[in-house]
N, C-alpha and C positions, 0 to 999 in steps of 0.2 A: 181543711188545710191539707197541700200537700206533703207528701212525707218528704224527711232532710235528704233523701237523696236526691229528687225532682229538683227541692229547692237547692241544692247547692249546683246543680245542672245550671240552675239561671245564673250567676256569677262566676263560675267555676267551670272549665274543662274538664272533665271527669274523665281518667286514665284508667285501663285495668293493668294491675299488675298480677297478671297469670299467663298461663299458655293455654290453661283449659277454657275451652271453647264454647262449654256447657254455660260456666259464669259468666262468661263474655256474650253471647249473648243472652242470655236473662237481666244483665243490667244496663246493656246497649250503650257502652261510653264512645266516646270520641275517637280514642288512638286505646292502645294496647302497648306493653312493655316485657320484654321477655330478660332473661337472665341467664347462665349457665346453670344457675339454682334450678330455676324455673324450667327450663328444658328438661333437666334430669327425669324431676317431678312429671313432666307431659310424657316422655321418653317412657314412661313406666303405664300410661291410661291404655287400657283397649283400643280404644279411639284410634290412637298412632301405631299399631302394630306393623299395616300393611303400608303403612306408608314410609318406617324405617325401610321396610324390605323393598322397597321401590328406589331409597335413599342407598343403601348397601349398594343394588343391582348399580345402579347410575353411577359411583363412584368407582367401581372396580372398573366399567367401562369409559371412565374420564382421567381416572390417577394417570400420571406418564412415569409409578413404580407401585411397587406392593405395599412400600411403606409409606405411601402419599395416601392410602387409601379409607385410611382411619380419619384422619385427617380433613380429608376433603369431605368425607360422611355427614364429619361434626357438623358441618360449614353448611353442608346442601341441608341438613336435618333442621338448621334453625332459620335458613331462609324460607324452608317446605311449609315449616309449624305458622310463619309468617303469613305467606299466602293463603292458607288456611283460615287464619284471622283476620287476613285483610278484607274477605268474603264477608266479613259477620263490620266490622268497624267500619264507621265512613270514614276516619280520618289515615294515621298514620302507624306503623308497627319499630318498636323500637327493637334492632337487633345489636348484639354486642361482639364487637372483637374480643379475641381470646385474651382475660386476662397475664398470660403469659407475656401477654407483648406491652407491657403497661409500661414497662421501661425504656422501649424501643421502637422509637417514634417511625423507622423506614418500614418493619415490620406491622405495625399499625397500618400504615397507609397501602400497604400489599394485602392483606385483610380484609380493609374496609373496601377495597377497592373490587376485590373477588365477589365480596357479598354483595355489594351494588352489581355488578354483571351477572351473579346468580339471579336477582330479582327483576333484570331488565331481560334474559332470557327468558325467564317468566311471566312476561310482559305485563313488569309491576313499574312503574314509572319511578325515577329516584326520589321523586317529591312526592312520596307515601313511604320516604325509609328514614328513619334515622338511625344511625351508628353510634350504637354505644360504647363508649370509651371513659375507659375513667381517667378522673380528674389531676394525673399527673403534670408536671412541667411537660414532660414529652408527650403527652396524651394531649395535652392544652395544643403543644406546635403543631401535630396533626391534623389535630379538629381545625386549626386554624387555614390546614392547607389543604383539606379536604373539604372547605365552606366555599372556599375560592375556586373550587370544581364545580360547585354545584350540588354537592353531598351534603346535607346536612346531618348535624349530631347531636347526640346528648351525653354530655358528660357527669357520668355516676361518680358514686362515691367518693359524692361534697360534702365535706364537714366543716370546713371553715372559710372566714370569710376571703382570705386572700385566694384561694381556690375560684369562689367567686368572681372577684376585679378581676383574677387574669384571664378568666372563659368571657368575661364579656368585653375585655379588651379585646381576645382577640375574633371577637365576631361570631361567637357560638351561637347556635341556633336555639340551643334548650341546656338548663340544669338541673340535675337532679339532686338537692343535698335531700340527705338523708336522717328525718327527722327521731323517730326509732330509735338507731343507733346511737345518736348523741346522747338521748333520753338513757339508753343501757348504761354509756358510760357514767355517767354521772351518780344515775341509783348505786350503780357497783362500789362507787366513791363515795356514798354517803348516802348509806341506805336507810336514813331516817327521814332525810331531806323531803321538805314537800314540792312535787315537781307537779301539782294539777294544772289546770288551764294554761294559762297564760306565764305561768312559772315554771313551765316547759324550757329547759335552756334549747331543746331541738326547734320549739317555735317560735322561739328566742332567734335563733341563727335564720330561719327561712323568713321570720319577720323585719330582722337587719338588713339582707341581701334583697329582699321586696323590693323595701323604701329606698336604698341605694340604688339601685337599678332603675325605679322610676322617678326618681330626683334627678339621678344624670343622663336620662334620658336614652338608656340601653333596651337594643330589643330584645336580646337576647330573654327567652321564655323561663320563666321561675316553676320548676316541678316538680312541689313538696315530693317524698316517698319513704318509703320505711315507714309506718305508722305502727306505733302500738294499741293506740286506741280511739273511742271516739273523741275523746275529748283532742286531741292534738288536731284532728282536720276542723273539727267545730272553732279552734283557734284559729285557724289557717281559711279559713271562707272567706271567699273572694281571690285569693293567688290564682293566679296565670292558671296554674293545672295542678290537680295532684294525682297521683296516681294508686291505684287503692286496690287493699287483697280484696278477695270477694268475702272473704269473712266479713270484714267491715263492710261493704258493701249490702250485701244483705242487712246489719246493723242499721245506716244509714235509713236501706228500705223500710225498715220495719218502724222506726221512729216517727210519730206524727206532730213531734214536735215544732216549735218555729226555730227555724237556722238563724241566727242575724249575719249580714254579712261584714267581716272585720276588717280586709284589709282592701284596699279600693285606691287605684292607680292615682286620681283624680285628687287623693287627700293624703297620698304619701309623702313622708319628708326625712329626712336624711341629712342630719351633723358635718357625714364623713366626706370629705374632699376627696376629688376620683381620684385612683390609684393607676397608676400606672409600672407595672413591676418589669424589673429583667429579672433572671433566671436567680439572682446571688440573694436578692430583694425576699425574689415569691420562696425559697426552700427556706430562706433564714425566720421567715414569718411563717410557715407551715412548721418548722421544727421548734419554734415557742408553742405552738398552740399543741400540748400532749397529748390531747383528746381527739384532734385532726389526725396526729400521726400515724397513732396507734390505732385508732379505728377505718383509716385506709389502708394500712398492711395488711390489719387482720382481713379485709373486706378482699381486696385483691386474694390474698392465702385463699381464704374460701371458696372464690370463685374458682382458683385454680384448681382446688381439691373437686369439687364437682366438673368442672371440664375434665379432667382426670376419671372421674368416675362416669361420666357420659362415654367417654372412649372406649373405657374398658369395656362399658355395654354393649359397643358396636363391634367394637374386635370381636368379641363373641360370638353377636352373630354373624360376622363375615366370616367365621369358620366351617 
């Protein structure tokens, strides 16, 4: 038999969620997905030394000031790490706007809009990029007006379900909730509670938004992420995509287990009557769910504190 990671290959798009190039190819997935997390982390390999310094050079002679130059660094460093992976993946590299701009939807679409012309200067084609944005009401209207160009996205840091209806109303190409995280919060709340298998509330929520999605007949792409362990993607077999550390990944490899596959388009079904939100709708149903809230601020916070800290590593060396 083959091992769970082959088998979940036959059902399952298999994502890597790293920058490092080394896992990426050793487990040869589909598309690739990067972070400001994850940049930091690659910003720091040997591997990318000479290529910051290639990223510095190019930005000091692009900035139109001195204090654009950090800035533009960040932007050319995660498009650079992209092409890089896009060499090793047949499919697609997901890059992210700066969480900074999670609130502001014009600043979003000037972002997203740069790093698509970084990657066609590159002669990366837009349909090998997705733009990561997370999953705010502003971040929703972007993606929505950036799908109408031709730019597709993935909107991160999904926790609940109304997050979901409103990315697939408005035509998103892919989501990403976050299984992981919901699973933290919950052990933090009740750290007796048994959360194994399928008692995951995190594959609890990526199992809701599945069958939703293929009940009302949404394309929009379901792609589990954040995983803690094996047991949450063995729950999750057969979803659209998940996207996976190479820790688990290796896991996966090493398993010779049989996978079954659990969730499957074909046999999905769904209670819930499609939604359709405005703006007063989607915040007053993200502000009942506590566990959405609080683990989207905190999520955005972090990413901002690592883009923060990826700057500062550049300022350095542009000194």
């Amino acid at each position: 038999m083959s091992n769970k990671l082959d088998q979940l290959k036959s059902f399952t798009d298999v994502v890597a969620d790293t920058g490092d190039i080394e896992a990426i190819a050793k487990y040869r997935p589909l598309d690739a997905t990067t972070n400001p997390s994850l940049l930091l982390k690659a910003a720091q390999l040997p591997r990318y030394q000479s290529l910051i310094d290639e990223v510095i050079v190019w930005a000091k002679n692009n900035a139109s000031s001195d204090d654009q130059v950090v800035d533009l660094a960040a932007t050319k460093l995660g498009v650079a790490i992209g092409c890089e992976i896009l060499k090793i993946v047949p499919g697609k590299i997901s890059t992210e706007v700066d969480a900074r701009f999670s609130f502001d939807t014009a600043k979003t679409l000037i972002k997203a809009r740069q790093i698509i012309a970084m990657y066609e200067a590159a002669d990366i084609k837009r349909d090998r990029v997705l733009i990561k944005i997370a999953a705010t009401w502003e971040g929703i209207r972007a993606a929505e007006i950036l799908e109408s160009e031709g730019i597709n996205c993935n909107l991160t840091l999904l926790f609940s379900f109304c997050q979901a209806a409103a990315c697939a109303e408005a035509g998103v190409y892919l989501i990403s909730p976050f299984v992981g995280r919901i699973l933290d919060w919950h052990k933090a709340k009740n750290p007796e509670g048994d959360f194994t298998g399928f008692a995951d509330p995190g594959v609890q929520s990526v199992t809701e938004i599945y069958n939703y999605y293929k009940t009302h007949g949404y394309n929009t792409i379901v792609m589990g992420a954040s995983f803690r362990n094996l047991g949450e993607i063995e729950s999750l077999a057969g979803c659209d995509r998940l996207t996976i550390s190479p820790g688990l990944l290796e896991e996966l490899a090493n398993d010779e287990a049989e996978l079954p596959q659990v969730l499957n388009a074909e046999s999905a079904k769904s209670e819930v009557a499609k939604l359709s939100l405005g703006e007063p709708e989607f915040r007053l149903m993200l502000n009942e769910d506590a566990m959405a809230t609080e683990k989207l601020a905190e999520g955005i916070r972090n990413f901002i504190a690592d883009q923060v800290k990826l700057e500062e590593l550049l300022n350095a060396r542009c000194q």
